[in-house]
C-alpha positions in Angstrom: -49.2 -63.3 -36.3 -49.6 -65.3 -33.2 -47.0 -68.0 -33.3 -48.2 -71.8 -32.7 -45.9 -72.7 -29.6 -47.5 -69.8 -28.0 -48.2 -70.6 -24.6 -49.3 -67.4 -22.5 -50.3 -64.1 -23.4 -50.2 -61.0 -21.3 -52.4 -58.5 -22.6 -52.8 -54.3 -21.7 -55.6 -53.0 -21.0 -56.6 -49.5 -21.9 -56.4 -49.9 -25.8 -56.4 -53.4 -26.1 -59.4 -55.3 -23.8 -61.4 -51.7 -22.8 -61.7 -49.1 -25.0 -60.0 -45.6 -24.9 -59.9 -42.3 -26.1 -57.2 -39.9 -24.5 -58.5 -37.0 -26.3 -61.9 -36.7 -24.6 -59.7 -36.1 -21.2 -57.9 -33.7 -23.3 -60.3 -32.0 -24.6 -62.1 -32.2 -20.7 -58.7 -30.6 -19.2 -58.7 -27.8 -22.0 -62.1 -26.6 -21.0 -61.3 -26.8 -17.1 -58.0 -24.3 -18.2 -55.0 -26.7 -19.0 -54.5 -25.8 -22.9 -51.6 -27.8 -23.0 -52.5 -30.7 -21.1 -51.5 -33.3 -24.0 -48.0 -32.3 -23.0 -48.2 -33.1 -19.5 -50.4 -37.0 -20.6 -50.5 -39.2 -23.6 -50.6 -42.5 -25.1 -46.3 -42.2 -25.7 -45.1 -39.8 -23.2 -46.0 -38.0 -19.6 -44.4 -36.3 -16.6 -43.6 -37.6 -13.1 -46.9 -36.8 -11.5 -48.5 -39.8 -13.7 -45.4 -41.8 -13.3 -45.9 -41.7 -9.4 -50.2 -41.9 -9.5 -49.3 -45.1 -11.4 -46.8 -46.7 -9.6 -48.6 -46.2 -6.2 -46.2 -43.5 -4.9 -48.6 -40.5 -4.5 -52.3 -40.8 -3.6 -55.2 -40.0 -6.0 -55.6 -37.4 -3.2 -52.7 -35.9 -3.7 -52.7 -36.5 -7.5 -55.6 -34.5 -7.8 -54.5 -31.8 -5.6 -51.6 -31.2 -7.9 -53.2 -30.8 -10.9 -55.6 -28.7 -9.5 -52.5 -26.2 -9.4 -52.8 -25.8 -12.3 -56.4 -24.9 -12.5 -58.2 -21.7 -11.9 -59.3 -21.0 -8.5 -61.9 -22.8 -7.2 -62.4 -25.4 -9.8 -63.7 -28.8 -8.0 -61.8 -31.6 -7.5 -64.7 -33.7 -8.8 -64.3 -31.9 -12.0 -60.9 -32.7 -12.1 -61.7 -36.6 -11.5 -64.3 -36.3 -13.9 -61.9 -35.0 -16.1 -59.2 -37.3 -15.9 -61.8 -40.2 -16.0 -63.3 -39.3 -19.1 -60.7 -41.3 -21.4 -61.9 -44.6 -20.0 -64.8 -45.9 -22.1 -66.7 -49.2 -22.4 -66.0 -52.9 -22.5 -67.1 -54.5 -25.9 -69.4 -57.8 -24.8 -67.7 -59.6 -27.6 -64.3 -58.9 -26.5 -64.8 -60.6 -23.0 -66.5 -63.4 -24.8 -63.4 -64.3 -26.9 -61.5 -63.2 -23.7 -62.8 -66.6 -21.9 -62.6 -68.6 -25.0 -58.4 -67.5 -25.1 -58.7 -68.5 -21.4 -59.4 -72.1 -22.2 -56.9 -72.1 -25.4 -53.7 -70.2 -23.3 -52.3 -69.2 -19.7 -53.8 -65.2 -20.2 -52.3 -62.1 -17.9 -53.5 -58.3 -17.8 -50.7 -56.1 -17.2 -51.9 -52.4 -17.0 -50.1 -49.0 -16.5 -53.3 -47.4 -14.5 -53.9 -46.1 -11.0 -56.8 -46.3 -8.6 -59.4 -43.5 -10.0 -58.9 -45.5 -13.4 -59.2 -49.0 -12.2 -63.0 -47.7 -10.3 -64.1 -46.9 -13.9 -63.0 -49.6 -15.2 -64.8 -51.7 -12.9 -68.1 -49.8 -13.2 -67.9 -49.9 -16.9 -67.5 -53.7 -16.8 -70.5 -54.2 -14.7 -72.5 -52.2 -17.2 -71.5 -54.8 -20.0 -71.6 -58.2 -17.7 -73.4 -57.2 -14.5 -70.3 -57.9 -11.8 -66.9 -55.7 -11.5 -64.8 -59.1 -11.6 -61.9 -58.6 -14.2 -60.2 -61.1 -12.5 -62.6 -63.8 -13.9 -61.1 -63.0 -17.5 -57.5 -63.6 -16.3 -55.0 -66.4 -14.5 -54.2 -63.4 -13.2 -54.0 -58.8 -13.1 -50.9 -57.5 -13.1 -51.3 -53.3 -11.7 -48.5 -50.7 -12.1 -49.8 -49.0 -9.0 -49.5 -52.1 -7.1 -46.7 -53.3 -8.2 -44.5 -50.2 -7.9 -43.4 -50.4 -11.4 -45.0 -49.6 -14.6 -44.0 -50.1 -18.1 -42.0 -49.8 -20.0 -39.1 -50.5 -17.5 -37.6 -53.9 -18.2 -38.3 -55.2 -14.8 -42.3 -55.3 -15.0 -41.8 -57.5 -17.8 -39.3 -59.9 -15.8 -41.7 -59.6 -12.8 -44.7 -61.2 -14.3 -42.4 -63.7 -16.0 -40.0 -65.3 -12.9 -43.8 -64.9 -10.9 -45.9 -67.2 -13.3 -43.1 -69.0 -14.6 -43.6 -67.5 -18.3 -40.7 -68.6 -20.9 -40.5 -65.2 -22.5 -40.1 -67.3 -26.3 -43.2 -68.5 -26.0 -45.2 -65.4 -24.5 -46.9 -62.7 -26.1 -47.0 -59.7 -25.1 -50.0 -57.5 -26.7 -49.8 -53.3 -26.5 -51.0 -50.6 -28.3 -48.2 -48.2 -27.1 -45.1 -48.8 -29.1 -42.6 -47.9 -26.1 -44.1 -50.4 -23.9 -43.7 -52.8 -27.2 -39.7 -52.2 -27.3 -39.3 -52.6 -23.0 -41.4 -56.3 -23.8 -39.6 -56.7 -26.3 -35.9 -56.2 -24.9 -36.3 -59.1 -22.3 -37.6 -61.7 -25.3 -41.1 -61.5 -25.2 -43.2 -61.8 -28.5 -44.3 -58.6 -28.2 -46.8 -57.4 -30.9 -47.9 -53.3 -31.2 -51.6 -53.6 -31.6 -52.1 -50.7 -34.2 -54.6 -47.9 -34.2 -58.0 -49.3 -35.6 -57.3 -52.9 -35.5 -58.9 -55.7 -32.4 -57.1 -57.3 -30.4 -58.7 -60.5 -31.8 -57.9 -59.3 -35.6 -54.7 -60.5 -34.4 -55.7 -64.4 -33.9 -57.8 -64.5 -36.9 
């Protein structure tokens, strides 16, 4: 439940505003020879290679050059991208229509863990729903991991957005569907709400 002296909401993105489905890359990953690919990437947990895509340290060159280590010779590195890109679904029209309706109501953030292959679908898909690739028009403003050199849930993300829009954490939400990224919002005293499996994001303002 959204609390009245709400003022600002930061919202994910994957999950929350676009949809998602981390077993379709999964699944894409099995096929291409990585059986065990939900070890290396998921929703709760994943190794250093995804920390560093998503906090800017490695390039998607390089990212995809890794991973292709662990494929059989002579797989493609387009299959790979395709791969890895296949978790990113579509933008619900409704969901950016109650998006600028919050806008008028609240001071609204995005603050994504995502990297630079991601954010291109991401765009693409949005212009398939809206016609233009402007997610900025949805927010004050879009918070990056990869371009911020941080990515949650490390306390300091949280802290970042805050002291640079001058957010009082008491009276900012902070809206995620990944538990541990719930608990870092939630250690600097954000409002920080888990947006459960099979619930909308605008469930939780009705």
């Amino acid at each position: 439940m959204i609390k009245k002296e709400t003022e600002a909401i930061i919202f994910d993105l994957g999950g929350v505003i676009i949809n998602v489905d981390y077993q379709l890359s999964h699944k894409a990953f099995m096929e291409l020879g990585i059986p065990n690919f939900d070890e290396m990437y998921s929703k709760l947990q994943q190794t250093d290679l995804f920390d560093r895509f998503e906090t800017g340290d490695i390039s998607s060159f390089h990212f995809i050059n890794r991973l292709l280590d662990h494929l059989p010779q002579g797989t493609s590195g387009n299959k790979v991208v395709h791969a890895w890109d296949a978790m990113v679904l579509d933008f619900p029209a409704d969901r950016l229509e109650w998006l600028l309706e919050m806008k008028k109501r609240y001071r609204i953030f995005l603050l994504s863990n995502t990297n630079t292959l991601h954010m291109e679908v991401v765009r693409r898909s949005l212009e398939k729903t809206v016609g233009h690739q402007r997610l900025e028009d949805y927010f004050e403003r879009i918070y990056l991991s990869y371009e911020m050199g941080l990515r949650k849930p490390t306390p300091e993300i949280f802290r970042r957005v805050c002291k640079e829009q001058g957010l009082n954490p008491s009276t900012t939400v902070f809206i995620d569907d990944s538990p541990q990224h719930v608990e870092g919002a939630a250690s600097i005293g954000l409002q920080a709400i888990h947006l459960k499996p099979g619930k909308t994001v605008q469930s939780l303002f009705s």
